[in-house]
LUMGU-62102 format. One record per atom (N, C-alpha, C, CB): residue number from 0; residue in three letters; atom name; x, y, z. Coordinates in Angstrom, 2 decimals. Atoms other than C-alpha are relative to their C-alpha. Glycine has a CB too. Example, Ala and Ser with C-alpha at 12.3 -4.5 7.8 and 13.67 -1.06 7.14 Angstrom:
# LUMGU-62102
+-----+------+------+---------+---------+---------+
|  nr | rest | atom |       u |       v |       w |
+-----+------+------+---------+---------+---------+
|   0 |  ALA |    N |    0.89 |   -1.19 |    0.00 |
|   0 |  ALA |   CA |   12.30 |   -4.50 |    7.80 |
|   0 |  ALA |    C |    0.90 |    1.20 |    0.00 |
|   0 |  ALA |   CB |   -0.99 |    0.03 |    1.25 |
|   1 |  SER |    N |   -0.82 |   -1.19 |   -0.06 |
|   1 |  SER |   CA |   13.67 |   -1.06 |    7.14 |
|   1 |  SER |    C |   -0.77 |    1.09 |    0.73 |
|   1 |  SER |   CB |    0.41 |    0.46 |   -1.42 |
+-----+------+------+---------+---------+---------+
# end
This chain:
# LUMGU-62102
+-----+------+------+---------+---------+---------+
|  nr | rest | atom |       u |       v |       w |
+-----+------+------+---------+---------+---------+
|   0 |  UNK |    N |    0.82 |   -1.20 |    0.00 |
|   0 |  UNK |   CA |    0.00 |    0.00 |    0.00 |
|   0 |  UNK |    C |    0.86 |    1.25 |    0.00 |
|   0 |  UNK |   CB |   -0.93 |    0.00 |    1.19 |
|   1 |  UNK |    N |   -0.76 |   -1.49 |    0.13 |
|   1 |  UNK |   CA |    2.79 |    2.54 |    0.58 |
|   1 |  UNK |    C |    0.71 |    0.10 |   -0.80 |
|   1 |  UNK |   CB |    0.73 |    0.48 |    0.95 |
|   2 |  UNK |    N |   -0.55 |   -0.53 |    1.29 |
|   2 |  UNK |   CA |    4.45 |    2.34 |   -2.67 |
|   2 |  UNK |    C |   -0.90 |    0.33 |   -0.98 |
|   2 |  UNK |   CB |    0.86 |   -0.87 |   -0.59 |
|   3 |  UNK |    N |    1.59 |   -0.73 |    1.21 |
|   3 |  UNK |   CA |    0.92 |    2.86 |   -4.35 |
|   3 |  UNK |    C |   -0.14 |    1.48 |    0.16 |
|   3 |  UNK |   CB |   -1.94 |   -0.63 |    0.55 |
|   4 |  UNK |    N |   -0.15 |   -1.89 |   -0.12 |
|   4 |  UNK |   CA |    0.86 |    6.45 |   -2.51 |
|   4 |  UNK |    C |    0.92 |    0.48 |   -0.12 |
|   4 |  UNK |   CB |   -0.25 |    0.74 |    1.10 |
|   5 |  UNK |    N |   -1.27 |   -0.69 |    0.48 |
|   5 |  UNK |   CA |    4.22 |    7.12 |   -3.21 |
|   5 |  UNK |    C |   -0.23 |    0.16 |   -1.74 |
|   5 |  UNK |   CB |    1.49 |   -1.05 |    0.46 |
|   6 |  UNK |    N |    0.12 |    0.10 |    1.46 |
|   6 |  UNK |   CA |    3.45 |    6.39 |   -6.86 |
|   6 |  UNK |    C |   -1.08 |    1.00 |   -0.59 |
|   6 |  UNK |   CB |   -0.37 |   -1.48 |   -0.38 |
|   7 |  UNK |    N |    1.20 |   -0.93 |    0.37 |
|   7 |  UNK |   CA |   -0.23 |    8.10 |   -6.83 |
|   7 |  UNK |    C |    0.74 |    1.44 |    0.22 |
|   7 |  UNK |   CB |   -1.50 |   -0.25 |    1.06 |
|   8 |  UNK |    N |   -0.59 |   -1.48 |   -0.27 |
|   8 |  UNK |   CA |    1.68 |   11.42 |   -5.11 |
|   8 |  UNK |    C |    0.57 |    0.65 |   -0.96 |
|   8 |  UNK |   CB |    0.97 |    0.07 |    0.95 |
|   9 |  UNK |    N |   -0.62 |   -0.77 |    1.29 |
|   9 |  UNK |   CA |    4.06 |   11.57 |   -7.45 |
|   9 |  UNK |    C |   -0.75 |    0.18 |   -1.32 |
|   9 |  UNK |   CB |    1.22 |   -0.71 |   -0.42 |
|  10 |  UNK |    N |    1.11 |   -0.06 |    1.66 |
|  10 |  UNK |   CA |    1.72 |   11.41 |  -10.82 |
|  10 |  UNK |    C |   -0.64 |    1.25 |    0.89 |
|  10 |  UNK |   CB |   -1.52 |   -1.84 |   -0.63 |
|  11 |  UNK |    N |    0.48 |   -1.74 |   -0.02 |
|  11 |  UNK |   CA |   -0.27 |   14.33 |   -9.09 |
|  11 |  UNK |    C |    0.49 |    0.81 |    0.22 |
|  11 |  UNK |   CB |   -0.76 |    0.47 |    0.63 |
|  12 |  UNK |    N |   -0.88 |   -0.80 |    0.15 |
|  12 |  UNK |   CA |    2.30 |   16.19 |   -8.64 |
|  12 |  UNK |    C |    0.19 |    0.12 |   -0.88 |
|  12 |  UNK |   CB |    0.80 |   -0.05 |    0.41 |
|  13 |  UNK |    N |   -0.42 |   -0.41 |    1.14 |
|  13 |  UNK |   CA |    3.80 |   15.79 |  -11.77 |
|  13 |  UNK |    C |   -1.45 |    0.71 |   -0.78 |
|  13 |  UNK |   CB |    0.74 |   -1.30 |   -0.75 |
|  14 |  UNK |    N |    1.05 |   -0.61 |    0.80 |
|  14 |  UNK |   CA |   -0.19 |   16.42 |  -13.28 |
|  14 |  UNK |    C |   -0.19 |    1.23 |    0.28 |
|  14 |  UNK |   CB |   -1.16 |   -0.57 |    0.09 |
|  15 |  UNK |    N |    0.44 |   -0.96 |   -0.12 |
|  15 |  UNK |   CA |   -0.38 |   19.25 |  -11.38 |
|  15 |  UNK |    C |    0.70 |    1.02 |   -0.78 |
|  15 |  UNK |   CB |   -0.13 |    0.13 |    1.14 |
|  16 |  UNK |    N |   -0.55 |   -0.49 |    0.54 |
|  16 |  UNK |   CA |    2.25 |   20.57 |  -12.71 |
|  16 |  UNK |    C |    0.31 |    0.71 |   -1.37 |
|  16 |  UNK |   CB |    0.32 |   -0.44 |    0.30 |
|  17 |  UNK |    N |    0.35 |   -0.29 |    1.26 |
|  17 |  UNK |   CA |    1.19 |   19.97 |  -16.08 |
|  17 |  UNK |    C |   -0.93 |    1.00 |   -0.73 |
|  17 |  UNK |   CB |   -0.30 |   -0.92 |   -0.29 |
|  18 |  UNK |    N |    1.37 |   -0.90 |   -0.14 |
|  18 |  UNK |   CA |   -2.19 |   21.77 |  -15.46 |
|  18 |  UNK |    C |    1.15 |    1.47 |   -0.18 |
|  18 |  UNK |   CB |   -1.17 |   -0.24 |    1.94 |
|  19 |  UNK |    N |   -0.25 |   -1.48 |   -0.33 |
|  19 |  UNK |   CA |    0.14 |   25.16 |  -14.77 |
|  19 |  UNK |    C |    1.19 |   -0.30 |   -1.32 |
|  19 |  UNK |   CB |    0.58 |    0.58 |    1.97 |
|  20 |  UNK |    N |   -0.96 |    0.05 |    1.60 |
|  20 |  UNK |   CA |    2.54 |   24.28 |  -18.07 |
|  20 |  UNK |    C |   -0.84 |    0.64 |   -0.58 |
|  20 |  UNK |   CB |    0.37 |   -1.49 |   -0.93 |
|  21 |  UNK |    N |    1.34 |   -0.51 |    0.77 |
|  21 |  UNK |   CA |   -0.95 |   24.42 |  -19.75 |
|  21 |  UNK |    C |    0.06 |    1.79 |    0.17 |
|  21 |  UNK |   CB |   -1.63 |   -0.78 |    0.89 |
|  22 |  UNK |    N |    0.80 |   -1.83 |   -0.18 |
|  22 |  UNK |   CA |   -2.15 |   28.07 |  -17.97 |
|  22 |  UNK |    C |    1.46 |    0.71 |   -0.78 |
|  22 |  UNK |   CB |   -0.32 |    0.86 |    2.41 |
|  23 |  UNK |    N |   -1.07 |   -0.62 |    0.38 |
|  23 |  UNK |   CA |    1.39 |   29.18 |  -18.53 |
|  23 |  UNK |    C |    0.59 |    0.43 |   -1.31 |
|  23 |  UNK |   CB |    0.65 |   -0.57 |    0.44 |
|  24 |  UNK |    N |   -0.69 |    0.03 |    1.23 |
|  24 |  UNK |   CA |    2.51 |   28.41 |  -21.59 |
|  24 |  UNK |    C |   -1.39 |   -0.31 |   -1.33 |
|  24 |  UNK |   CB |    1.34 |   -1.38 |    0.16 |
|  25 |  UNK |    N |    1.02 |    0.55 |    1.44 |
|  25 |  UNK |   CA |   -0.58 |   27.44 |  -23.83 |
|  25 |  UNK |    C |   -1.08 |    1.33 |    0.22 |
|  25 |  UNK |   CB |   -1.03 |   -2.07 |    0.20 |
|  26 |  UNK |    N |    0.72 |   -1.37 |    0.08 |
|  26 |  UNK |   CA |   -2.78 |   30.29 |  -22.39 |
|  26 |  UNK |    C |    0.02 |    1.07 |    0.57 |
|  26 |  UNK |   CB |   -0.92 |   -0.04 |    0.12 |
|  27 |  UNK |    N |   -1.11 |   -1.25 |   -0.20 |
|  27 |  UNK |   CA |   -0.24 |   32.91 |  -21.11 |
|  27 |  UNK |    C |   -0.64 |    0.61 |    1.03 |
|  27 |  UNK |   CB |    0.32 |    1.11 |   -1.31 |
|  28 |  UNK |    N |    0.19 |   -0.37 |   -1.75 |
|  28 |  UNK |   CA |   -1.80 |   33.01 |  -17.68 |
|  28 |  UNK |    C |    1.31 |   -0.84 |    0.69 |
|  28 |  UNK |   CB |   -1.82 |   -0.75 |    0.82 |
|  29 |  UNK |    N |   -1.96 |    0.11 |   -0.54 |
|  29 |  UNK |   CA |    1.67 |   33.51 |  -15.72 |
|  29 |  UNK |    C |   -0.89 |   -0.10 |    1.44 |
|  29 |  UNK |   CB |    1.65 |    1.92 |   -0.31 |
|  30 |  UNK |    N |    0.39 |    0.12 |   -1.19 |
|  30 |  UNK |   CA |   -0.79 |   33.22 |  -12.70 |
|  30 |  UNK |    C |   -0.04 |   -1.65 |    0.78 |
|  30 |  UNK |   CB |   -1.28 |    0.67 |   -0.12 |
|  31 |  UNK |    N |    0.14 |    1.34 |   -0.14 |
|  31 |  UNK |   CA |   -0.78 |   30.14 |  -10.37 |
|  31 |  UNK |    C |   -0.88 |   -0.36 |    0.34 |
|  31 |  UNK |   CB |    0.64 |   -0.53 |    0.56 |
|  32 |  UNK |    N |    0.80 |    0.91 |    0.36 |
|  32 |  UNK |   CA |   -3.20 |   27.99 |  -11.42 |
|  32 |  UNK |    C |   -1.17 |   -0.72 |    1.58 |
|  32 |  UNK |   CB |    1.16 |   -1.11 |   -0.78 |
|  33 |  UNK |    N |    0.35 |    0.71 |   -0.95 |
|  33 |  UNK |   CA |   -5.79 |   27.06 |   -8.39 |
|  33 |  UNK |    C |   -0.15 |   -1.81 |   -0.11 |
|  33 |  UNK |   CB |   -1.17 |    0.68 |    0.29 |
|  34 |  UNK |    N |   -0.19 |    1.90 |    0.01 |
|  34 |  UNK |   CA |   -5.88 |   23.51 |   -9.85 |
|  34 |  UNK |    C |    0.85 |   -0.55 |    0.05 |
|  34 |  UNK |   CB |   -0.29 |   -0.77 |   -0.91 |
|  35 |  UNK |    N |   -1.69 |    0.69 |   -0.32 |
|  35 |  UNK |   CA |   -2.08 |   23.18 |   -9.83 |
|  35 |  UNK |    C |   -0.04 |   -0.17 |    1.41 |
|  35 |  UNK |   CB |    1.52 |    1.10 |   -0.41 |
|  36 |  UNK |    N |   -0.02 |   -0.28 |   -1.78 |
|  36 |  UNK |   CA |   -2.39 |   24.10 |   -5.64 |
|  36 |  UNK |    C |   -0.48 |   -1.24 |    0.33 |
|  36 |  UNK |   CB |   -1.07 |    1.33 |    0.77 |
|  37 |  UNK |    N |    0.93 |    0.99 |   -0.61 |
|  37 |  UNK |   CA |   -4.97 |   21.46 |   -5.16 |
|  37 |  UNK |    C |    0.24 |   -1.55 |   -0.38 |
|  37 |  UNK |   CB |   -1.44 |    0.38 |   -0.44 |
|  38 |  UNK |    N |   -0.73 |    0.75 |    0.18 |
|  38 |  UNK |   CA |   -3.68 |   18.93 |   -7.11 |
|  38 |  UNK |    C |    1.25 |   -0.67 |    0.45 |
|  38 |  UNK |   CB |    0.01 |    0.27 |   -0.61 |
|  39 |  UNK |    N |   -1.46 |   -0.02 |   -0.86 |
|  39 |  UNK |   CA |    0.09 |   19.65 |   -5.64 |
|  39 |  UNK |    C |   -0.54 |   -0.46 |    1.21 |
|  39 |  UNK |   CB |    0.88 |    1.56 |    0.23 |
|  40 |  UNK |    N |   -0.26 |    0.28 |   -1.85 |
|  40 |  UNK |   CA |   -1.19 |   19.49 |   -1.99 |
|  40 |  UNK |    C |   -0.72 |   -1.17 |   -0.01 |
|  40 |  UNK |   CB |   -0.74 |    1.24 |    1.36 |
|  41 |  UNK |    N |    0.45 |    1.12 |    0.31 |
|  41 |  UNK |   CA |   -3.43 |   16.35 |   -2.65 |
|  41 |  UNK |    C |    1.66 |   -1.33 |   -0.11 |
|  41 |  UNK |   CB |   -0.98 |    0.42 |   -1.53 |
|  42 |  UNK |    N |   -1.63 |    1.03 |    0.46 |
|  42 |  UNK |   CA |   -0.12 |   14.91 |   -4.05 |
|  42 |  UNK |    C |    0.93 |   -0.16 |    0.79 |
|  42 |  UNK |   CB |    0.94 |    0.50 |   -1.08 |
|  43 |  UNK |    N |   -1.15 |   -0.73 |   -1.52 |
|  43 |  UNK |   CA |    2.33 |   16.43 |   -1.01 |
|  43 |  UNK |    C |   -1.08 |   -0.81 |    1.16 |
|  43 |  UNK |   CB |    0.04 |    2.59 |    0.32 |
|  44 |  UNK |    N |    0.47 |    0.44 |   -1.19 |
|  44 |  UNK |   CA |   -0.52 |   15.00 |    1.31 |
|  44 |  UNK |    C |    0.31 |   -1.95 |    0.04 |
|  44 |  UNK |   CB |   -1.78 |    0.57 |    0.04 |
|  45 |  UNK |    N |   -0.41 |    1.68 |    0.22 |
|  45 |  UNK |   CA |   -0.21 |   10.95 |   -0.21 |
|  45 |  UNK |    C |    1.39 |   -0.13 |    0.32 |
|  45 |  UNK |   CB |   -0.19 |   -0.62 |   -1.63 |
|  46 |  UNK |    N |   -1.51 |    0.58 |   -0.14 |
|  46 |  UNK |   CA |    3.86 |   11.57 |   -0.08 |
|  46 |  UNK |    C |    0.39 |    0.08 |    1.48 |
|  46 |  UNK |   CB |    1.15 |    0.91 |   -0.93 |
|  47 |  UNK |    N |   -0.45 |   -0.11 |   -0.82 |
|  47 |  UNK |   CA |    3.66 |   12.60 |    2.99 |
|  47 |  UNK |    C |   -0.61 |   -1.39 |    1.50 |
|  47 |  UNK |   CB |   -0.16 |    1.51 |   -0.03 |
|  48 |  UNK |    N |    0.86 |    0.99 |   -0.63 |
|  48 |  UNK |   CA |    1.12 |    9.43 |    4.29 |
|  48 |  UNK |    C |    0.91 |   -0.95 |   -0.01 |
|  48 |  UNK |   CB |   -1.33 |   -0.39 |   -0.65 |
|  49 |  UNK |    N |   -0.55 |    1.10 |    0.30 |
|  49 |  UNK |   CA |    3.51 |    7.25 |    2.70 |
|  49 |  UNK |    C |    1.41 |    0.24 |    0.77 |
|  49 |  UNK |   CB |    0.00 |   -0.27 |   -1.57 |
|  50 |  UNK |    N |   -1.23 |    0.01 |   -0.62 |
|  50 |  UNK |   CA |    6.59 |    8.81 |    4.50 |
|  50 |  UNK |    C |   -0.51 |   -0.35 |    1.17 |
|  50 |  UNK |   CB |    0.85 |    1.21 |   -0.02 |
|  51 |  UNK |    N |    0.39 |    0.58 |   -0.92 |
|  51 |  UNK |   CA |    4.89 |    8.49 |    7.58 |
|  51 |  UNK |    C |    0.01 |   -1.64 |    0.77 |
|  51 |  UNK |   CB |   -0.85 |    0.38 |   -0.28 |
|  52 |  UNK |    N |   -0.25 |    1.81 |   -0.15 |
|  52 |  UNK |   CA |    4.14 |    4.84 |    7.02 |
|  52 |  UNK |    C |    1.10 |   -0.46 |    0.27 |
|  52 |  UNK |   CB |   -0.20 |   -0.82 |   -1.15 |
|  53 |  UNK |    N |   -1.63 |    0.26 |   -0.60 |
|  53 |  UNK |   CA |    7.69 |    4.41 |    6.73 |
|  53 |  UNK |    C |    0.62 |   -0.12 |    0.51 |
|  53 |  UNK |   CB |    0.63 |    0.19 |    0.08 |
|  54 |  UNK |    N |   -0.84 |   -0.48 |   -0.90 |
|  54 |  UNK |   CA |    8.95 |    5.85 |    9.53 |
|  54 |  UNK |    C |    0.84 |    1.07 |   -0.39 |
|  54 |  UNK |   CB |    0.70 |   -0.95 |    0.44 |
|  55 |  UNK |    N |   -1.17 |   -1.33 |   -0.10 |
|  55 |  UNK |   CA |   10.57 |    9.03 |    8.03 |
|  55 |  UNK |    C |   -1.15 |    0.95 |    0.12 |
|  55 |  UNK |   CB |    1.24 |    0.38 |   -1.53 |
|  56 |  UNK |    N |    0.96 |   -1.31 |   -0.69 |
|  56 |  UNK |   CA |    8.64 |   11.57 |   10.41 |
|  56 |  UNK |    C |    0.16 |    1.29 |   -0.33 |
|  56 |  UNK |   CB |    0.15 |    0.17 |    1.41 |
|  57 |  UNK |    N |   -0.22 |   -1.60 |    0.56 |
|  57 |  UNK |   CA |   10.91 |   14.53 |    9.47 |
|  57 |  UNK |    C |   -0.10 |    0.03 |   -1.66 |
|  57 |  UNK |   CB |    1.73 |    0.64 |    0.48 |
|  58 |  UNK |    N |    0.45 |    0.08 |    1.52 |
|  58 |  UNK |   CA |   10.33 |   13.63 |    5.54 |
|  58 |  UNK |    C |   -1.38 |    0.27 |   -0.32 |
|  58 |  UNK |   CB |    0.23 |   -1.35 |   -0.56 |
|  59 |  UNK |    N |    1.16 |   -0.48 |    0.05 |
|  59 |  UNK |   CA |    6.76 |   13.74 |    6.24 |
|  59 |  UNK |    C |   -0.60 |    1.07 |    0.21 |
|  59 |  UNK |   CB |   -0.43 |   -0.47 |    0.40 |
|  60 |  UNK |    N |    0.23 |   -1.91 |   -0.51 |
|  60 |  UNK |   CA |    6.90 |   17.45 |    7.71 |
|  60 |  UNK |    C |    0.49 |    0.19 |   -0.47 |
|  60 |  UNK |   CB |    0.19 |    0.90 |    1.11 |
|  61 |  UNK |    N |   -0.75 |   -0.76 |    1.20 |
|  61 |  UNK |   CA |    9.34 |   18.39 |    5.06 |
|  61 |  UNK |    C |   -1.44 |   -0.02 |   -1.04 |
|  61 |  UNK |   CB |    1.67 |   -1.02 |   -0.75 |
|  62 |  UNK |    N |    1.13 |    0.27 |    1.26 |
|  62 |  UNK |   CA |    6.79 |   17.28 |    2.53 |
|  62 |  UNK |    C |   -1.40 |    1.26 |    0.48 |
|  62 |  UNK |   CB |   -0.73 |   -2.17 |    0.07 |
|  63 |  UNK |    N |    1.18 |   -1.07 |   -0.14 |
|  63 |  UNK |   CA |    3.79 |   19.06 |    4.49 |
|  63 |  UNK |    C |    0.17 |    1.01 |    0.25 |
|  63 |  UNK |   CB |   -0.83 |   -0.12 |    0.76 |
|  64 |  UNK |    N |   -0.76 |   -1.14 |    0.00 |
|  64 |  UNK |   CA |    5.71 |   21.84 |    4.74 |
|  64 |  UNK |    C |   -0.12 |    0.93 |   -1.39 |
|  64 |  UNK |   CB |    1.43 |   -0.47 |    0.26 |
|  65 |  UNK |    N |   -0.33 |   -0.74 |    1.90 |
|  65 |  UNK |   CA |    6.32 |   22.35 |    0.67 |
|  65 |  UNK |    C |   -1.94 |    0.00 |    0.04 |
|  65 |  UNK |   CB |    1.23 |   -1.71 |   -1.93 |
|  66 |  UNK |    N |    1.71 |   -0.23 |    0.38 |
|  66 |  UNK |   CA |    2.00 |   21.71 |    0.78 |
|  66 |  UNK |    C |   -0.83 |    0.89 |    0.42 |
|  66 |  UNK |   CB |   -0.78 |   -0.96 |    0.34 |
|  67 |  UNK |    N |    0.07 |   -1.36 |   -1.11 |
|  67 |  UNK |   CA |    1.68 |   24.42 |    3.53 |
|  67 |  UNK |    C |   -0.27 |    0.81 |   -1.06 |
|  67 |  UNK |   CB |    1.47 |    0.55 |    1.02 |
|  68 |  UNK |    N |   -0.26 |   -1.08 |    0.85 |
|  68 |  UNK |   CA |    3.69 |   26.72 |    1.10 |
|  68 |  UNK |    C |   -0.74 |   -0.01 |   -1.06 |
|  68 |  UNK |   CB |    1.23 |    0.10 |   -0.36 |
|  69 |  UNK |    N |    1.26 |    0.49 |    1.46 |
|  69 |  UNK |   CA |    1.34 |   25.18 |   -2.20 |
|  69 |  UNK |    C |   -1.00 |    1.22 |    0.47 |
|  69 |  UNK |   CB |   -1.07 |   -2.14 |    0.08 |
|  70 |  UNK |    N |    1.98 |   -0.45 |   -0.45 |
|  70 |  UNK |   CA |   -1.74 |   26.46 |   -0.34 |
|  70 |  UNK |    C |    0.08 |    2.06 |    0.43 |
|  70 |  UNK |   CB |   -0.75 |   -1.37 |    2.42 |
|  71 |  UNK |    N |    0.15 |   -1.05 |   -0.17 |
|  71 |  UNK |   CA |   -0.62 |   29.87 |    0.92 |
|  71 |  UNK |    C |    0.57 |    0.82 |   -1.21 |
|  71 |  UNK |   CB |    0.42 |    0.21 |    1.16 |
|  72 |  UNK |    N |   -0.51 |   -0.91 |    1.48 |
|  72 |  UNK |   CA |    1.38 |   30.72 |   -2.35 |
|  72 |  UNK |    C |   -2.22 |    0.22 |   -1.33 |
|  72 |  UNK |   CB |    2.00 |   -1.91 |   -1.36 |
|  73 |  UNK |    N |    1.36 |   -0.13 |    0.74 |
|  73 |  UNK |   CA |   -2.39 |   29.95 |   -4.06 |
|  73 |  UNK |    C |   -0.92 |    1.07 |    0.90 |
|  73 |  UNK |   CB |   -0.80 |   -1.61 |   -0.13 |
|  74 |  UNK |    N |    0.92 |   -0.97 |   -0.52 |
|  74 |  UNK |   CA |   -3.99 |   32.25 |   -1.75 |
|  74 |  UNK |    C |    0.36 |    1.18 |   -0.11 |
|  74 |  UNK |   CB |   -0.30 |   -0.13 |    1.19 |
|  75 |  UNK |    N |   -0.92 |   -1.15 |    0.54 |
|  75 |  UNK |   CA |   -1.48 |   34.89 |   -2.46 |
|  75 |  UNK |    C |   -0.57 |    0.29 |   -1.56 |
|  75 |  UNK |   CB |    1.78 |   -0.53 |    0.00 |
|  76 |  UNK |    N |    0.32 |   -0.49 |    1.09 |
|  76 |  UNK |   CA |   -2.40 |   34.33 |   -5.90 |
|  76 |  UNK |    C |   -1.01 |    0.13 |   -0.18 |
|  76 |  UNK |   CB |    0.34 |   -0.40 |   -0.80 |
|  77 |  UNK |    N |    1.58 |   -0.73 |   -0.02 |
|  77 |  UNK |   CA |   -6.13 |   34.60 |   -5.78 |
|  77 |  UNK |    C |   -0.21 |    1.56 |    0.15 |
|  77 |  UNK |   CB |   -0.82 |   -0.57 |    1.29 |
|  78 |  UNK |    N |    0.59 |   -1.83 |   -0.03 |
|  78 |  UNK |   CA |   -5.94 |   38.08 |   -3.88 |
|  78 |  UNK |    C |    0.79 |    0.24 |   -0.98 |
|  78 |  UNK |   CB |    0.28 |    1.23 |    1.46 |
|  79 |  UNK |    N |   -1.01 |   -0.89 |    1.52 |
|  79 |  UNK |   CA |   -3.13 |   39.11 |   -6.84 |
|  79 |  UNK |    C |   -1.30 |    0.20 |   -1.39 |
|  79 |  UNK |   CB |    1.83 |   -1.58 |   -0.90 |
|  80 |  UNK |    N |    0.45 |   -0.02 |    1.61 |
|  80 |  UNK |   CA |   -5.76 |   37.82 |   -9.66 |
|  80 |  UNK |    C |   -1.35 |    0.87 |    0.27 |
|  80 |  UNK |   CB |   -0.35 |   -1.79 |   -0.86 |
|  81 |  UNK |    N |    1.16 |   -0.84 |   -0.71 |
|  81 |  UNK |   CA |   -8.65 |   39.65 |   -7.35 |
|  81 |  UNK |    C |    0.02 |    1.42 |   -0.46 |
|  81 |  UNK |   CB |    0.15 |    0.00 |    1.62 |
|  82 |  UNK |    N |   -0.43 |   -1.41 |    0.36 |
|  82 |  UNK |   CA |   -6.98 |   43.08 |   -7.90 |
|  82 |  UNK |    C |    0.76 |    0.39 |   -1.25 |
|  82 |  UNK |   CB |    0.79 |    0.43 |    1.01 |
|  83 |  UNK |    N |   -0.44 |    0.10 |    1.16 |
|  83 |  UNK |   CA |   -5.51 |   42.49 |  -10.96 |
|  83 |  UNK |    C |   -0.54 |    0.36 |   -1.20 |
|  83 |  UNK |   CB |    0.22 |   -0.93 |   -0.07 |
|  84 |  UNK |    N |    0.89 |   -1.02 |    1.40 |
|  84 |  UNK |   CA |   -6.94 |   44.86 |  -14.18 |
|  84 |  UNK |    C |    0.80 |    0.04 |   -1.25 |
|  84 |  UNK |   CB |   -0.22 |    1.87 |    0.38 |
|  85 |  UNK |    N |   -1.30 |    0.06 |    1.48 |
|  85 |  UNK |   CA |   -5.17 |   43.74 |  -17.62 |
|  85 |  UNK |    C |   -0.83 |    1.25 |   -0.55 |
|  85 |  UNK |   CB |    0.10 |   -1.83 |   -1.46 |
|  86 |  UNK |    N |    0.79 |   -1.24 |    0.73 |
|  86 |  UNK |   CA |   -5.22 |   47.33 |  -19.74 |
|  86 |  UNK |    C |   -0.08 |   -0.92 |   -0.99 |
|  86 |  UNK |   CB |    0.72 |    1.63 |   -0.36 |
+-----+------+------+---------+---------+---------+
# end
């Protein structure tokens, strides 16, 4: 079971990632993506179930650490796209 969430984590990670390639590069929103966030921390939450399992405790707070930062960098970017007026 814990190399299945190591495996699922990583694929949503990498998808999420893909999702903000997309906004970025295919439709030149340089903004970050709320489905990349949700995706990422979804993904950061399985790697960090599966470190757990393990026994690597400080790998698992490293990890929810980077999902922390996911979630408040996306809330950062909401109020940015909130106040944000393309001329």
């Amino acid at each position: 079971m814990g190399s299945t969430l190591l495996i699922v984590g990583l694929i949503l990670i990498i998808l999420g990632w893909l999702v903000q390639f997309y906004y970025s590069v295919g439709r030149k929103l340089f903004a970050l993506s709320l489905k990349f966030v949700v995706i990422y921390v979804v993904g950061c939450i399985l790697l960090a179930i599966d470190a757990f399992q393990k026994g690597g405790g400080l790998m698992g707070i490293l990890i929810l650490v980077g999902g922390a930062l996911a979630i408040i960098s996306g809330v950062f970017a909401k109020n940015a796209r909130k106040y944000y007026r393309p001329t």
